[in-house]
C-alpha positions as CSV (number, residue, x, y, z in Angstrom):
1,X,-9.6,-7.3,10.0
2,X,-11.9,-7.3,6.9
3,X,-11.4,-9.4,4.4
4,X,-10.8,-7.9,0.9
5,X,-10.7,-8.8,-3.0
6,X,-8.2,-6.8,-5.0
7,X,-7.1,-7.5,-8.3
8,X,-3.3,-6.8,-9.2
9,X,-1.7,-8.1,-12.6
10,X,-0.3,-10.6,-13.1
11,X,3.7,-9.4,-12.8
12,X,2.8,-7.3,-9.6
13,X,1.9,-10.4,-7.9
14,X,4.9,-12.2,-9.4
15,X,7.2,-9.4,-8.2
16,X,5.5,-9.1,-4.9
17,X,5.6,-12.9,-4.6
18,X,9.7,-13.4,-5.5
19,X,10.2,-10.4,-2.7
20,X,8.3,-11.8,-0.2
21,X,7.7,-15.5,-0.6
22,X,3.9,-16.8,-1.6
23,X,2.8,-16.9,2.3
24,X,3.8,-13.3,2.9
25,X,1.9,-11.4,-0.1
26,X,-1.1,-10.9,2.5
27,X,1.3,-9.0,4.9
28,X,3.3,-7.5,2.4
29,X,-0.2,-5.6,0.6
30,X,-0.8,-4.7,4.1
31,X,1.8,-3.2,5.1
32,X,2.4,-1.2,1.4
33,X,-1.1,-0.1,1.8
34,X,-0.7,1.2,5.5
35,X,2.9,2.7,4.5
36,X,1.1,4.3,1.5
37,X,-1.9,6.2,3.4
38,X,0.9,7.1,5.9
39,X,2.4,9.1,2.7
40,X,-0.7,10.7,1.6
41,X,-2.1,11.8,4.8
42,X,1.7,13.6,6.0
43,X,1.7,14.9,2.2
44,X,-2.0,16.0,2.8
45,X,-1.4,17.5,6.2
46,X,1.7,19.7,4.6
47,X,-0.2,20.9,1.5
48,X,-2.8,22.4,4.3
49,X,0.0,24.1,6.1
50,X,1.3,25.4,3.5
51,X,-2.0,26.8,2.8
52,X,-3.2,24.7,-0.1
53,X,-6.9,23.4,-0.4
């Protein structure tokens, strides 16, 4: 892994932080990110199926 700087507010990190607890926010990020691209790519993949740009 890479290490990464991001900057979130202030209440995201609160939020993410009363979910997940204070030592979990790395894993958490990670796996929102990876669940995220997972999204977009299917959602990409469909719009050039259905013959979209």
């Amino acid at each position: 892994m890479k290490p990464t700087t991001i900057r979130l507010p202030v209440e995201t990190l609160q939020r993410i932080e009363a979910l997940v607890g204070s030592r979990r926010i790395a894993s958490f990020i990670r796996e929102a990110v990876q669940a995220e691209l997972r999204r977009r790519e299917k959602e990409a993949g469909e719009d050039h199926a259905n013959g979209e740009p």
